[in-house]
KENUVEX-830026 format. One line per 3 residues: number of its first residue (from 1); their letters; for each residue z, y, x of C-alpha. Coordinates in Angstrom, 3 decimals. Example, Ala and Ser with C-alpha at 12.3 -4.5 7.8 and 13.67 -1.06 7.14 Angstrom:
1 = as = 7.800 -4.500 12.300  7.140 -1.060 13.670
END
This chain:
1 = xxx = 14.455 26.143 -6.405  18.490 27.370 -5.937  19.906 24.101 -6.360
4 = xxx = 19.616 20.549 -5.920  22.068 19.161 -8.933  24.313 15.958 -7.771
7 = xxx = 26.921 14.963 -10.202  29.296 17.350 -10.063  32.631 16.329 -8.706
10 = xxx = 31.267 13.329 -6.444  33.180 12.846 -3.693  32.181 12.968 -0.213
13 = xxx = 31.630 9.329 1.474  33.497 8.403 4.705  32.566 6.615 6.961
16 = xxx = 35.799 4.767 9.408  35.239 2.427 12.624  37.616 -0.278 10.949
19 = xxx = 41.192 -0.950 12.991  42.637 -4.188 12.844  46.218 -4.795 11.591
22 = xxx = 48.928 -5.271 13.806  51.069 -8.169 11.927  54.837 -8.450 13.558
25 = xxx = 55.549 -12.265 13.612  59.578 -11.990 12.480  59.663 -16.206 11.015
28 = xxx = 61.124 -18.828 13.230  58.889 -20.699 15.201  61.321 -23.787 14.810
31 = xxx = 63.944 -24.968 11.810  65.869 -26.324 14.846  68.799 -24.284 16.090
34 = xxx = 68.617 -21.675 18.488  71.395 -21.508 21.195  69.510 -18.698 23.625
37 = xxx = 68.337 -16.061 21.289  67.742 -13.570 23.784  65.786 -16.537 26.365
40 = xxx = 63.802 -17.252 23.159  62.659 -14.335 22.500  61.299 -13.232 26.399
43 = xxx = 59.880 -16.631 26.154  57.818 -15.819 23.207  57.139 -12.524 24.032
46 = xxx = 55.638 -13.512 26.879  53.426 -16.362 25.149  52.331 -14.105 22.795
49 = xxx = 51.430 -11.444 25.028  49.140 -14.084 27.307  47.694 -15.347 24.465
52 = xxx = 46.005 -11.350 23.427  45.290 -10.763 26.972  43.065 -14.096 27.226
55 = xxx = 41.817 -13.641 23.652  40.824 -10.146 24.577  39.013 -10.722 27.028
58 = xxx = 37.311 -13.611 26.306  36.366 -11.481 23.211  35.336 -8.406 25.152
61 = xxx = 32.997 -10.306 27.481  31.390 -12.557 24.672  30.812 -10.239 21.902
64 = xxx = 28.837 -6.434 22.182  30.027 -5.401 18.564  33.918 -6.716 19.828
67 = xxx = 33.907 -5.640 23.147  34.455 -1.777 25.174  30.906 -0.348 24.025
70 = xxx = 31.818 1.397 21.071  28.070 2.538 20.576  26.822 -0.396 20.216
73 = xxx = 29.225 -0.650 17.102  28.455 -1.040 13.685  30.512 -0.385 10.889
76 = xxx = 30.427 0.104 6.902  31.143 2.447 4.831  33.685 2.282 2.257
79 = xxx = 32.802 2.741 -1.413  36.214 4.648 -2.235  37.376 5.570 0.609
82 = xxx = 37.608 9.363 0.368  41.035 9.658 1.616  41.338 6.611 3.812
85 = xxx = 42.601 7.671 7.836  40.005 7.322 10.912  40.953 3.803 12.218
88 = xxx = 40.293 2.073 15.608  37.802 -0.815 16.257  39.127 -4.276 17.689
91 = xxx = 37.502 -3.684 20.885  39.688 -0.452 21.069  42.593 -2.056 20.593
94 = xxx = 42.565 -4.570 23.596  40.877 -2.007 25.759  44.261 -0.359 25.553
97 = xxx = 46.195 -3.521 25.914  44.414 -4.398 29.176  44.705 -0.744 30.334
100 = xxx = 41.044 0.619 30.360  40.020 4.302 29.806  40.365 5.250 26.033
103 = xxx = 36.720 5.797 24.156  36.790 9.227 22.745  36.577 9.737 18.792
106 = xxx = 33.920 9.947 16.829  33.466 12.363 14.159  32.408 9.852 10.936
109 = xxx = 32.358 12.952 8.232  29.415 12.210 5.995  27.107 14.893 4.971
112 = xxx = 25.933 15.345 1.361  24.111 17.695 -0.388  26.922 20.021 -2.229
115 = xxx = 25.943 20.872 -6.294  26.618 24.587 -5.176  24.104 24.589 -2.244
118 = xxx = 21.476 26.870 -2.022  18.174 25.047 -0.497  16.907 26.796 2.549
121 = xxx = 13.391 27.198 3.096  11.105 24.527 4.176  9.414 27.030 6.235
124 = xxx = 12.122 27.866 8.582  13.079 24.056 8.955  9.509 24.037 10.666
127 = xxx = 9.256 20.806 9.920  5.257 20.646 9.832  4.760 19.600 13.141
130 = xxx = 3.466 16.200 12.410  1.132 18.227 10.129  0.131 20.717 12.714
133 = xxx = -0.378 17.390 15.413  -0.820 14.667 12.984  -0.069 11.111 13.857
136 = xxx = 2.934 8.451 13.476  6.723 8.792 13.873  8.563 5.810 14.323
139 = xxx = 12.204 4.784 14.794  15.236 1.853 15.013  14.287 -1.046 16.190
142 = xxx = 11.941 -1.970 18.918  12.856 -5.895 19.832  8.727 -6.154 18.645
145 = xxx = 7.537 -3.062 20.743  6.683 -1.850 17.139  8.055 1.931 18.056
148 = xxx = 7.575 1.986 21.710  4.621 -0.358 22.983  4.786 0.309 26.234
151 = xxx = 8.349 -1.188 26.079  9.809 1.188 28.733  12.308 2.271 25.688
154 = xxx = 15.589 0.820 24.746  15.706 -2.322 22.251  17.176 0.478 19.734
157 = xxx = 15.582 4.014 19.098  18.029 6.152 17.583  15.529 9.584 16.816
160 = xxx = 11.559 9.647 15.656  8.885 9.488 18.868  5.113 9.675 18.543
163 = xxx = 2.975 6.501 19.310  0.583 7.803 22.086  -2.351 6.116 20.690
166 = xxx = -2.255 8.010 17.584  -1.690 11.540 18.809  -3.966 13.652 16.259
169 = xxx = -4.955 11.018 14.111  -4.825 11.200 10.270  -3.810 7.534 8.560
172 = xxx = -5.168 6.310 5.323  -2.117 3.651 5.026  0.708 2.212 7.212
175 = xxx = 2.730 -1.242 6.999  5.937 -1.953 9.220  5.966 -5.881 9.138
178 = xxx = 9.119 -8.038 10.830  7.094 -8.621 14.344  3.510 -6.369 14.027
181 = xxx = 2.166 -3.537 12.262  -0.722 -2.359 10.648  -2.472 0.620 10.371
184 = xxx = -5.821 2.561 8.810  -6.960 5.790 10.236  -9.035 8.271 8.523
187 = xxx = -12.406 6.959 8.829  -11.018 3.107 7.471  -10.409 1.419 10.807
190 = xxx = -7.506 -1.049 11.065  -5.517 -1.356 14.040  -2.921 -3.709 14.737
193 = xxx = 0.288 -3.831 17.232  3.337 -5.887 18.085  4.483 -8.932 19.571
196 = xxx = 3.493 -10.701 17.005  0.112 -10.199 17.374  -0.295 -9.573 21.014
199 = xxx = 2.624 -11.158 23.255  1.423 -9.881 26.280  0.535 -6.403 25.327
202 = xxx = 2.254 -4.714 22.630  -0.596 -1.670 22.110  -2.155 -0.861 19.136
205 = xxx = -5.595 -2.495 19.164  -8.709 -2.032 17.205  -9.379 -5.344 14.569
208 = xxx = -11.340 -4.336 11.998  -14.106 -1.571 11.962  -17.170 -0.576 10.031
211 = xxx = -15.109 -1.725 6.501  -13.820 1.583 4.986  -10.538 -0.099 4.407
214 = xxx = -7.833 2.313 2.876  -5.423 -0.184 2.545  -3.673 -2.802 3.889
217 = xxx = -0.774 -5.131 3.306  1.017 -7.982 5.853  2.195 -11.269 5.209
220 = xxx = 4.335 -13.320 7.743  0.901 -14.747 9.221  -1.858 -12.719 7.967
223 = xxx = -3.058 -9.066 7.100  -5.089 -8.240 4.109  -7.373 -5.429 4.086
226 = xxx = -8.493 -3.489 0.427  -11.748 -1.266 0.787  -11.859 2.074 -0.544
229 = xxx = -14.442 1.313 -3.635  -11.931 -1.381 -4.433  -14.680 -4.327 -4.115
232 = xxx = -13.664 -6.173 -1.098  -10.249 -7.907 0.451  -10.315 -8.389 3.789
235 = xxx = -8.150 -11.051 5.506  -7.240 -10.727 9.149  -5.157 -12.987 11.396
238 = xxx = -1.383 -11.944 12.546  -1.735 -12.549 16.053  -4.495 -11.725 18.195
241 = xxx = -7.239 -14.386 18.138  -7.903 -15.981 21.179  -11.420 -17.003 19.936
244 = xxx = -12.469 -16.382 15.809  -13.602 -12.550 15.087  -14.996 -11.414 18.349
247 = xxx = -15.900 -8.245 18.842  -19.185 -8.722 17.201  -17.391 -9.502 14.254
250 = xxx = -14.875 -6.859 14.366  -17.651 -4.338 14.538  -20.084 -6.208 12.692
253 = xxx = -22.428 -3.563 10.781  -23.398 -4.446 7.546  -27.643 -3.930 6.453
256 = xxx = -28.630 -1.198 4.121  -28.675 -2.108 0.569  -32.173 -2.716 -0.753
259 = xxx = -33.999 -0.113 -3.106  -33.754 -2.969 -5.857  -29.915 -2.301 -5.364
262 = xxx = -29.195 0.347 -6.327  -31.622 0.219 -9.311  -29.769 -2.911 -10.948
265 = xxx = -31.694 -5.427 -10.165  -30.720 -7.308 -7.658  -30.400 -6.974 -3.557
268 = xxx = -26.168 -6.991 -3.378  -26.459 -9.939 -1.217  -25.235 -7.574 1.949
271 = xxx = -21.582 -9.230 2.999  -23.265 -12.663 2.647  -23.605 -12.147 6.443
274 = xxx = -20.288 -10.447 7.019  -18.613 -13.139 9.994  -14.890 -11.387 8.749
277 = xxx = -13.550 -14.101 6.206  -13.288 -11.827 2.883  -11.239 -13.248 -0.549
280 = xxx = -13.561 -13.951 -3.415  -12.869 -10.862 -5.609  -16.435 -10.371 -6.067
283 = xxx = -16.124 -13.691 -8.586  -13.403 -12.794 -10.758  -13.912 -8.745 -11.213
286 = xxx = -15.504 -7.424 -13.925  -18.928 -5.341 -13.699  -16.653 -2.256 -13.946
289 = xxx = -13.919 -3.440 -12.541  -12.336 -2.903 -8.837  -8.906 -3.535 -7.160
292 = xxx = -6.595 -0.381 -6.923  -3.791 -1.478 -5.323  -1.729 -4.820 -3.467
295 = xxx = 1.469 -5.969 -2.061  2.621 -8.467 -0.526  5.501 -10.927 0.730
298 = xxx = 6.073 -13.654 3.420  3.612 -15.705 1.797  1.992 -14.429 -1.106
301 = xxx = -0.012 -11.418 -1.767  -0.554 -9.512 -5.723  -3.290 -6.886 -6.843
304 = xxx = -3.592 -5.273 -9.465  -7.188 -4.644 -10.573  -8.816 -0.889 -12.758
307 = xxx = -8.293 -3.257 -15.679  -4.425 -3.780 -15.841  -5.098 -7.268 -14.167
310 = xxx = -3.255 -9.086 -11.746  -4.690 -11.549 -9.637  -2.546 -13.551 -6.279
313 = xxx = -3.253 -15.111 -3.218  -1.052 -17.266 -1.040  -3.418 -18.994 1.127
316 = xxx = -6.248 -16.010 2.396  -9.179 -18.086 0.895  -8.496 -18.056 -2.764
319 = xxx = -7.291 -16.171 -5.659  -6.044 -16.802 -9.044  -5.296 -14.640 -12.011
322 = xxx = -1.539 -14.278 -12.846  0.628 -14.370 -15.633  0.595 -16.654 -19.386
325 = xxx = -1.000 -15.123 -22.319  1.679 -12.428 -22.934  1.580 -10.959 -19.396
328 = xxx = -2.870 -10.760 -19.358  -2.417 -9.128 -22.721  -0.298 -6.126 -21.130
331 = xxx = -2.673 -3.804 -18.984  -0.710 -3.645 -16.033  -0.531 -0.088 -13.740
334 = xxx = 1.464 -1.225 -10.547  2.989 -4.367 -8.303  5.611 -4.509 -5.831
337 = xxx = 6.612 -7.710 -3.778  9.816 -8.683 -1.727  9.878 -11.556 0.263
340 = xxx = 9.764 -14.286 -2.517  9.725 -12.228 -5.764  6.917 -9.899 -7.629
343 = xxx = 7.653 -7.505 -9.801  5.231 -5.180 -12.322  5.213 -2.490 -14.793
346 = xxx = 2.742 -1.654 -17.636  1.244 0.680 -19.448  3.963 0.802 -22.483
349 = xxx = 6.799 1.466 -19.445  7.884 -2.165 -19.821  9.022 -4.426 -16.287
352 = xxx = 8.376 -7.900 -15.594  9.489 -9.860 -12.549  8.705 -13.514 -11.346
355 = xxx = 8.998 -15.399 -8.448  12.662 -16.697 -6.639  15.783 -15.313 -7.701
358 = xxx = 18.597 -16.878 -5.568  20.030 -13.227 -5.514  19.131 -12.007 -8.749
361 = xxx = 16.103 -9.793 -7.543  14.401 -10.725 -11.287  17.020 -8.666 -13.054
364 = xxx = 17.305 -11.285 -15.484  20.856 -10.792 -16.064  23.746 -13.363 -14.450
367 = xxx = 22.423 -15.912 -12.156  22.197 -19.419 -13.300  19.838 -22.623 -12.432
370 = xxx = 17.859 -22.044 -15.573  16.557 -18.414 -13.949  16.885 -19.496 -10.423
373 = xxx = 13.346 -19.425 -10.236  10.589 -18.271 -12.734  6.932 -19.358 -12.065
376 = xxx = 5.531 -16.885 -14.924  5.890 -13.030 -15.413  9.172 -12.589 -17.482
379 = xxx = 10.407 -9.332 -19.135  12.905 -7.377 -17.940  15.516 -7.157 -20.740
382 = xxx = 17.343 -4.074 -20.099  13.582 -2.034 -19.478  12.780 -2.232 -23.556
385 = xxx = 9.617 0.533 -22.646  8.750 3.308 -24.776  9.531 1.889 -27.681
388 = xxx = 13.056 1.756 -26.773  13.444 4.362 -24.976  14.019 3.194 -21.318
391 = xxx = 10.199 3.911 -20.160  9.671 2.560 -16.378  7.607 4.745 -14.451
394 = xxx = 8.000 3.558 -10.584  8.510 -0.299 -9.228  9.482 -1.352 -5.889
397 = xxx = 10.575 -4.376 -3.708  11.687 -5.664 -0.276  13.456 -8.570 1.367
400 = xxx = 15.565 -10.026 -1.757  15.706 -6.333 -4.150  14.515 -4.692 -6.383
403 = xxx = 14.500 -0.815 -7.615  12.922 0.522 -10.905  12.503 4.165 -11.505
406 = xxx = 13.571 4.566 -15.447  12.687 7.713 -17.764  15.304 8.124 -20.550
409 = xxx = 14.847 10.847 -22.592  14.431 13.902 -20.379  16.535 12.477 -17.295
412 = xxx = 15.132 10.019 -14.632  17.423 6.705 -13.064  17.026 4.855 -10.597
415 = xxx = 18.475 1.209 -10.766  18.410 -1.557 -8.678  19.285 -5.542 -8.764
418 = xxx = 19.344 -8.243 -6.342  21.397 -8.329 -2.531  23.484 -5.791 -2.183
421 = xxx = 25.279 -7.662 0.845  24.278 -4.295 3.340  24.651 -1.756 0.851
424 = xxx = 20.667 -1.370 -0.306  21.697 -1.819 -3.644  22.226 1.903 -3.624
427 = xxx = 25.227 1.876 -5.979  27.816 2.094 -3.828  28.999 -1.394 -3.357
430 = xxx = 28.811 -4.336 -1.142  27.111 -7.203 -3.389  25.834 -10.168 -2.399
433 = xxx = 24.643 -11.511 -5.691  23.711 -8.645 -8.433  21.424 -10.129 -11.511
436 = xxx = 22.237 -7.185 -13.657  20.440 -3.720 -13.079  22.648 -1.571 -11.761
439 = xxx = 22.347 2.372 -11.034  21.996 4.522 -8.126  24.088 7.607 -8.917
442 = xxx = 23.204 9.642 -6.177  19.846 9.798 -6.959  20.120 9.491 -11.203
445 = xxx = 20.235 12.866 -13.512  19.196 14.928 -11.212  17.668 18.359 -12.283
448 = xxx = 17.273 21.686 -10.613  16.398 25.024 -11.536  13.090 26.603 -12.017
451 = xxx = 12.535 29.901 -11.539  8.802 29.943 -13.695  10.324 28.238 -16.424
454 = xxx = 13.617 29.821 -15.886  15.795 26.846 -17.161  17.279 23.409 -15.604
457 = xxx = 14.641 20.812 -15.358  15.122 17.361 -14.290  13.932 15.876 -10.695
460 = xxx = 12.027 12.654 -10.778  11.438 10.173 -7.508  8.462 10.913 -6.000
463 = xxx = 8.456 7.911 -3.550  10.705 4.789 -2.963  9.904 3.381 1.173
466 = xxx = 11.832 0.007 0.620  12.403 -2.419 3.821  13.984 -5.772 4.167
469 = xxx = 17.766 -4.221 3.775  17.947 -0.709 3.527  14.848 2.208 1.616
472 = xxx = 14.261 5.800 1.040  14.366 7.765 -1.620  11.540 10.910 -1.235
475 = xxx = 12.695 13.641 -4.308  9.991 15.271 -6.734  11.631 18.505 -5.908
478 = xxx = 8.909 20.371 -4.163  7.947 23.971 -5.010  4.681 25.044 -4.743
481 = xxx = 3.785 28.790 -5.375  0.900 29.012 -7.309  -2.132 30.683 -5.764
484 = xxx = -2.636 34.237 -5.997  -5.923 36.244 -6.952  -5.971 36.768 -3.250
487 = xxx = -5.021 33.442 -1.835  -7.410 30.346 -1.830  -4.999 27.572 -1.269
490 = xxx = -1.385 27.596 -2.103  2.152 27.755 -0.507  4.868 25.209 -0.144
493 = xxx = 8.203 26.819 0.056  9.906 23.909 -0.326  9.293 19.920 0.929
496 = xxx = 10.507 17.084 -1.252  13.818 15.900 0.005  14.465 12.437 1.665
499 = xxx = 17.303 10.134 0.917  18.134 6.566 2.824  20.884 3.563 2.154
502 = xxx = 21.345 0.029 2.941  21.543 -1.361 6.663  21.886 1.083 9.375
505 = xxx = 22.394 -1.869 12.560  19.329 0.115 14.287  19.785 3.372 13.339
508 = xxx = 17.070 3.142 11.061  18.280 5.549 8.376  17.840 7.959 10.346
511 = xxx = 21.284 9.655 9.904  22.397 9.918 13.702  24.908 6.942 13.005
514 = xxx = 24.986 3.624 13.042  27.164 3.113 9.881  25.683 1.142 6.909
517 = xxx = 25.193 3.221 3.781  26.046 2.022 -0.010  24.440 5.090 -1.327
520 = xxx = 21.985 7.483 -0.587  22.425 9.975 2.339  20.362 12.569 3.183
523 = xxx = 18.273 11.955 7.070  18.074 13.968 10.144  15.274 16.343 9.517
526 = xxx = 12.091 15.181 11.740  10.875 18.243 13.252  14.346 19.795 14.621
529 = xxx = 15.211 20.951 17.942  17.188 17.340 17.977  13.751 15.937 18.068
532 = xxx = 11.981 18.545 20.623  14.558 17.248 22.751  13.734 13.607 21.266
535 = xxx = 10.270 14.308 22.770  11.423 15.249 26.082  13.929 12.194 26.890
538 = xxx = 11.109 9.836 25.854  8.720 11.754 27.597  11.073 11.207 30.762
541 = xxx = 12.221 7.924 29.556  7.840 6.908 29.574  7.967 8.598 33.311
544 = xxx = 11.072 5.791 34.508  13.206 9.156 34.963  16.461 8.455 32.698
547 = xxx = 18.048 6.473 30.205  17.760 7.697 26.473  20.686 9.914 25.527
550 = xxx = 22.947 9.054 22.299  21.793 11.511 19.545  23.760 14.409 18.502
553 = xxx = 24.165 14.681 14.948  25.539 18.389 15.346  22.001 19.838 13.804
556 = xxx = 22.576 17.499 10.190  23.799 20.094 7.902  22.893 20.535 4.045
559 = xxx = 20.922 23.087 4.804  18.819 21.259 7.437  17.796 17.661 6.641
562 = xxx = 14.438 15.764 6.223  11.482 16.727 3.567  8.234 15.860 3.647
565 = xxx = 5.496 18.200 3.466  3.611 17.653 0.253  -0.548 17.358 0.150
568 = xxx = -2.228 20.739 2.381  -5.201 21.975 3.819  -5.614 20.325 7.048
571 = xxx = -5.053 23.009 9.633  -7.669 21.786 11.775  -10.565 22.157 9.337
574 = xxx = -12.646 25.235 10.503  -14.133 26.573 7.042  -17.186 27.803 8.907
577 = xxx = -18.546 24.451 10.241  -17.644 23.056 6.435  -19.559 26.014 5.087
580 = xxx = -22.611 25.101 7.443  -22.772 21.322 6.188  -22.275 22.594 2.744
583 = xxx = -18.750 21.307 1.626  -17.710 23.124 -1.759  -14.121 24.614 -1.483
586 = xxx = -12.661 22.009 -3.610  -13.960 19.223 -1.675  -11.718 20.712 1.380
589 = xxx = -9.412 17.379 2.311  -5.135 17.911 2.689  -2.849 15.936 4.110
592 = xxx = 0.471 15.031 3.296  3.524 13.458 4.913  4.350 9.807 4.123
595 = xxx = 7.907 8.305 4.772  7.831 3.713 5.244  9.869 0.849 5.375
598 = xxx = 10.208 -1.852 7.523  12.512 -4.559 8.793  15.280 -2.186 10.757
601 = xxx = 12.335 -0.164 11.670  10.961 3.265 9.670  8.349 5.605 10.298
604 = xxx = 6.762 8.884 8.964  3.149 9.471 9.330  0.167 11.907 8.795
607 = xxx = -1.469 10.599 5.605  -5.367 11.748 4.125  -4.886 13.027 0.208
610 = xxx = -8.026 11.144 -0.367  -5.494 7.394 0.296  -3.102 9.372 -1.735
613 = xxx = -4.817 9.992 -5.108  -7.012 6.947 -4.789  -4.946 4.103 -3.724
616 = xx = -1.653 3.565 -5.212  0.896 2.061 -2.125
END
């Protein structure tokens, strides 16, 4: 690949700490006459000038984002504001007025990826570490001990750190939810963490075992749990029970199928005796049928079954199939949920949405009471399908948006509707109400060139991570070299480039600022010598030997940001021992790197390619 292609002539976002106007009072504070001119004017001078010094410091002690800490600052970024001069914060201003020492400057130059650039290699990024020592990467905000249980960190963690308890580990799935979080390792066991589930300790614990679960999904007071052959949904509790599963029940073994089993007739009475309360999908699925994939809000939980069904759940204990006559007609491929809203895509690249739409998440054009909510799947007007041309080929949702992947022609878009109000829209705008799809430029037309085919060809999104306010974009722009007569697996040159926007308050875009993004930015690259640094401060910071460091953003260039690995051998496979138990060479398992979204929290982790290619997240 030579060249990532951005719109050509895009100009580069800035980024200013905003200054507040100094207004010069020159109308009369009376219509009376004025004798003393000169008395007047001390008088009010002097007025005036108490009045700022009290107001500044009543200011400066009250309010963190007002005050003399200008890192603990956020700020915006301004749509148009190429041009526009580096301006001072509030706080600044009556730090000077009451005489403290001047903050210094800092440098708010954005970084984006020039149309002239040429890519350097994934390979001397080195940024396979988490591949070489899998586990999970987590970052911004740790008020829930989500990033750092063992809460010796800061409320806000600016760069990526390892969670301890997963050091080495491999993850089927992983779910970042407002308080807890929620995830499956390798061999399908579910562990959960946070204060809201365990107020005292904030460790990852063991709930579920013995389940094969490859994927999960959290609601505001429960987890559900999907098992790899797609025939059970497990529903666990949100915080730790005090009495309920016990560890019997957590580990509970299930008995052997009987030898009528598995001939047809009969003996599939085995999770009669399972203590872990389980959703009835075993009623409603077809004899060939099996759930592929779920999501889920505050409240309400959608799957999506082999069939193109959907079925729901809002209370853990019952389910209910979805949509009027028009929507069970349509064989549906994929779900996403934000908080109050669903949305779906089927098999003739057509969108439907349902659910509230106080911000216009539904895309159903400009809000009014008669859309304000819609109980039943409803079209998506401006995603006609394949038969007009706008095919989409990727949904998802979080908090109160929505993003749709669209395939025109030859060229991919992404486009967006719903609450733009911390710039997760994408499109370069502040909104707080947006009912009409809109498009992210920055990650819309793309196309690179490639060298096999030796002509442009287009990029598509690989991956959207949305959270509750800001998401990642992950790029289909991987090369792969082929494999040689001589090589048995092949060579990535290149990982797939990695994109955030939206609300940056805990440093959760990863971008080494704390400025909120309207469109997509490319991220500090995970395995940098930033973060081998990273690793040492929170080493230290774990021992009670210093204070976490602000991050330098010095190592962010075009030439070194984040991309994920794509699906690889795992490097700790021995092909002897797999040779001795008889494993063919295509049965040999990768891994690849996944990038998530929470609620001003995100994460990379370690993920199996067995999750990948059989679960869709």
């Amino acid at each position: 690949m030579l060249r990532i292609g951005h719109q050509t002539g895009r100009g580069l976002t800035r980024i200013t700490a905003f200054k507040a106007p100094i207004h010069h009072h020159n109308r009369a504070l009376s219509s009376a006459p004025i004798k003393n001119i000169s008395n007047v004017r001390q008088n009010v001078a002097w007025a005036v000038g108490a009045g700022v010094v009290f107001t500044g410091v009543t200011l400066a002690l009250q309010s963190p984002s007002l005050g003399l800490n200008r890192d603990m600052m956020v700020h915006n970024d301004s749509p148009d504001n190429s041009t526009e001069k580096q301006r001072q914060s509030i706080g600044t201003s009556l730090a000077r007025l009451l005489g403290f020492k001047k903050q210094p400057k800092i440098e708010q130059a954005d970084i984006v990826l020039d149309t002239d650039l040429t890519v350097t290699s994934w390979k001397q990024q080195e940024q396979d570490a988490l591949v070489k020592t899998p586990g999970i990467m987590l970052w911004g905000s740790n008020k829930n001990g989500l990033v750092d249980p063992t809460g010796r960190s800061p409320g806000v963690i600016q760069i990526p750190q390892r969670l301890a308890t997963f050091q080495g580990k491999v993850f089927r799935d992983l779910k970042l939810g407002d308080d807890f979080a929620a995830a499956v390792d390798e061999d399908g066991t579910v562990y959960q963490w946070g204060s809201g589930y365990n107020q005292q300790s904030h460790e990852p614990e063991v709930t579920l075992t013995n389940r094969d679960i490859a994927q999960v999904t959290l609601c505001d007071t429960k987890l559900y749990g999907l098992s790899k052959d797609g025939s059970r949904v497990y529903v666990l509790p949100k915080v730790r029970p005090t009495s309920g599963p016990t560890k019997a029940a957590i580990d509970y073994q299930k008995p052997k199928g009987s030898v009528l089993r598995y001939v047809g007739l009969g003996g599939s009475a085995d999770d009669k005796h399972d203590p872990m309360t389980q959703l009835p999908v075993q009623d409603v699925l077809h004899k060939d049928e099996r759930i592929v994939s779920m999501s889920s809000g505050k409240s309400h939980m959608v799957m999506v079954t082999s069939h193109g069904r959907v079925f729901g759940s809002e209370d853990g204990l019952s389910i209910s199939l979805i949509g009027n006559a028009d929507f069970r007609q349509s064989r549906i491929l994929e779900v996403a949920c934000g908080e109050v809203h669903t949305l779906a895509r089927d098999d003739q690249g057509r969108g439907w949405a349902w659910g509230v739409n106080g911000f216009g998440q539904l895309a159903q054009g400009a809000y009014s009471h008669a859309n304000l909510k819609l109980p039943n799947p409803t079209l998506i007007k401006d995603i006609a399908g394949t038969e007009g041309g706008v095919e989409c080929v990727k949904i998802a949702a979080g908090g109160q948006s929505s993003y749709f992947v669209l395939k025109e022609g030859n060229v991919f878009k992404v486009k967006s509707a719903g609450m733009g109000q911390w710039g997760q829209l994408g499109d370069g705008s502040y909104t707080h109400i947006q009912g009409s799809l809109v498009t992210i430029a920055p990650l819309s037309n793309l196309a690179e060139f490639k060298e096999q085919e030796k002509k442009m060809m287009p990029i598509g999104i690989h991956d959207l991570a949305i959270g509750s306010t800001h998401g990642f974009a992950v790029l289909d722009n991987a090369i792969i070299k082929d494999a040689s007569a001589t090589e048995s697996t092949t060579t990535v040159t290149h990982g797939r480039d990695v994109l955030s926007w939206g609300q940056n308050t805990y440093y959760q875009l990863l971008t080494g600022k704390r400025t909120n993004k309207t469109e997509p930015v490319h991220a500090l690259p995970l395995d940098s010598d930033l973060l081998q640094a990273a690793d040492k401060a929170v080493a230290a910071i774990a021992l009670g030997k210093q204070q976490q460091k602000p991050v330098s953003t010095e190592a962010l260039s075009a030439t070194n940001r984040l991309q994920l690995m794509p699906a690889q051998p795992r490097p700790d496979q021995v092909s002897s021992s797999d040779t001795k138990k008889g494993k063919k060479q295509e049965d040999k398992e990768f891994v690849e790197l996944k990038i998530v979204a929470g609620n001003g929290i995100s994460g990379v982790y370690c993920r199996s390619s067995t999750a990948a290619t059989r679960a869709t997240v």
